[in-house]
N, C-alpha and C positions, 0 to 999 in steps of 0.2 A: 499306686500308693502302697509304700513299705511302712510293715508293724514290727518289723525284726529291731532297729534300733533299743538296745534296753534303756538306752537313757533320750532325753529329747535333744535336738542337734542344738539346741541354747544352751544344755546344763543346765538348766533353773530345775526341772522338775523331772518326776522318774516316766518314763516312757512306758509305751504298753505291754511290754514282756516284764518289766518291773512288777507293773500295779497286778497283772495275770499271775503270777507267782507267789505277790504277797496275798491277791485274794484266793488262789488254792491253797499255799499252804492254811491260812485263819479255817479253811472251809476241810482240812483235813483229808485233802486227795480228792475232798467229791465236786468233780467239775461244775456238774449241774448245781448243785449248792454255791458255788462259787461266780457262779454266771447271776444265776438268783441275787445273787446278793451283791455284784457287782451293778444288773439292770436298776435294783433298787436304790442303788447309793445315786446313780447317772440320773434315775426320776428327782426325787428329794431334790438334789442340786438343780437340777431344770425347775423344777418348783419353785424353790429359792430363791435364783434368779431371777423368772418372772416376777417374783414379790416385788422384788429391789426394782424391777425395771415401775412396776407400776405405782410403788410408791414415788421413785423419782419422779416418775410425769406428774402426778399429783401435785406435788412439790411445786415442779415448773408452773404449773397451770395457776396455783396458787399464786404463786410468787407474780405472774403476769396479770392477772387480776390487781391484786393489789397494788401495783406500781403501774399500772397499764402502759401500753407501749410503749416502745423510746421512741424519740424522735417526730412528734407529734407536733414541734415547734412552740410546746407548751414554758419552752425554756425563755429567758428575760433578756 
């Protein structure tokens, strides 16, 4: 597995020599600083995530309760 591409082979988004450059430079040269504050930004987003994922099952769960299954032959 190659990190060398600066950009991702889609183009949609900046690759990992990108995002490493933009987080040294903000961090000022200090790697460590920049790793720091890269792990944190990867946690946060993994969090957030998680959110969204267990909000949506909620959601579904809800939404199947109250309609209860298809197909039940409850139909006329």
């Amino acid at each position: 597995m190659s990190h060398e591409p600066a950009e991702r082979r889609d183009g949609r988004a900046p690759g990992v020599e990108t995002i490493a450059v933009a987080y040294l430079t903000a961090a000022g040269g200090d790697a460590g600083l920049a790793l720091r504050r890269a792990i944190a930004d990867a946690l946060a987003d993994l969090g957030e995530a998680e959110r969204r994922t267990r909000q949506r099952d909620r959601l579904i769960s809800r939404g199947y309760v109250r309609a209860g299954p298809i197909g039940r032959g409850d139909w006329p």
